[in-house]
C-alpha angles and dihedrals in degrees: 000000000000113000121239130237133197126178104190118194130198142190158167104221101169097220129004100207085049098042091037080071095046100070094284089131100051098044083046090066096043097054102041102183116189079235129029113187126193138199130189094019085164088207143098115219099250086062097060132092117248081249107064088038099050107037109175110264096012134095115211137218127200127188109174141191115257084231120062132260101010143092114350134151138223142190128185115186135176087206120081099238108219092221131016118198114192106206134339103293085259128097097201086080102019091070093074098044108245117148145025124193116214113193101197124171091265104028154355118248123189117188104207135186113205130221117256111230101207099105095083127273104315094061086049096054086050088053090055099046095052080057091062105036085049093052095041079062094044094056102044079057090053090050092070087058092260127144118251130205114170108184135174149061098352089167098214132097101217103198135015094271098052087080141037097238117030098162088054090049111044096102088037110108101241087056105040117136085249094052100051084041091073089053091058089046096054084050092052085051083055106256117146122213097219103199086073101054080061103045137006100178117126122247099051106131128157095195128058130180111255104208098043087054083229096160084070091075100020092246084150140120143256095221098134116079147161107233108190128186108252090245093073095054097103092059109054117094099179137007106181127176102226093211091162097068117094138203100087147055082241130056127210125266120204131213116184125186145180129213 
């Protein structure tokens, strides 16, 4: 029997109408993943030129904020997925666009935005909740022996050296104890943050602040991960962080794997 490969991509791209006129395009068709998944597209469909939704080879998938011009969330894929789930069932957290759930044959991958807690502590304890209505989804899934990959913002550093500076930070949403909490609660439910199983060197970070010109001199955060199910292990060959690609205050992260 051939063996089947998947080479997933992910990615924060703070905008999709700003980043499609900054080389996305062109890097798109070099890289050619089998999934491309999006996070803060900023853009309802209807606002969006024939050309980013229908990319030759690709079918897309757009799940937007009520409101316009924020949060939003976007997979291509070159596999038919079997099922496609826009949101959470729950319109506390649909109506700002932040997840889609994508059934294929050999797993189920949900690409996932995470809320931002720095409004105070209202928007924190939101965060935390979509964590937990996500999760809850994800584990009824499980539960009928599937695969689970869950990638995406999460929003949060989860240890010291997820981020350049921890001491200045400990009181910054993004890096609260109940935020990183919740990164030691999806490990407990055996996820594994993948990233991690590959390299465990400091300085690897996937998101940058813009004004500050952080990315200059790499004072960022690791705040965008593949979380997988244990089970899948077996089956990921690579899980690399692409800090060199620009166009965002973000950069992609990868996960292959082989079946």
């Amino acid at each position: 029997m051939s063996k089947k490969n998947y080479r997933i991509l992910c990615w924060n791209i703070n905008g999709i109408r700003a980043i499609w006129k900054k080389g996305f395009p062109e890097w798109f068709a070099k890289e050619q993943p089998d999934i491309l998944c999006l996070q803060e597209t900023k853009a309802q469909p209807e606002q969006l030129d024939d050309e980013i939704k229908n990319v030759s080879g690709y079918k897309s998938y757009f799940f937007s904020a009520q409101k316009k011009g924020y949060s939003g969330v976007a997979v291509y894929t070159k596999h038919e997925p079997l099922k496609v789930t826009f949101g959470l069932g729950d319109e506390t957290f649909d109506v700002e666009g932040r997840s889609i759930e994508m059934e294929f044959e050999d797993f189920v991958l949900y690409t996932a935005y995470f809320p931002n807690g720095g409004r105070g502590p209202e928007r924190v304890k939101y965060k935390l909740d979509f964590y937990g209505k996500l999760f809850e989804r994800a584990e009824k899934m499980r539960k009928k022996n599937k695969h689970i990959i869950i990638c995406g913002d999460y929003n949060t550093a989860h240890k010291e050296i997820d981020l350049a500076r921890p001491k200045e930070n400990s009181n910054t949403t993004g890096f609260l104890p109940e935020e990183r909490a919740w990164i030691d609660k999806i490990i407990d439910m055996k996820y594994i943050d993948i990233f991690r199983e590959f390299n465990n060197e400091p300085g690897q970070y996937t998101y940058w602040d813009q004004i500050t010109r952080a990315r200059d001199r790499n004072v960022g955060w690791r705040i965008d991960y593949y979380m997988i199910s244990e089970e899948l292990r077996k089956h990921v060959k690579a899980a690399p962080i692409h800090q060199s690609v620009m166009g965002s205050d973000h950069c992609p992260i990868e996960l292959e794997l082989t079946f």
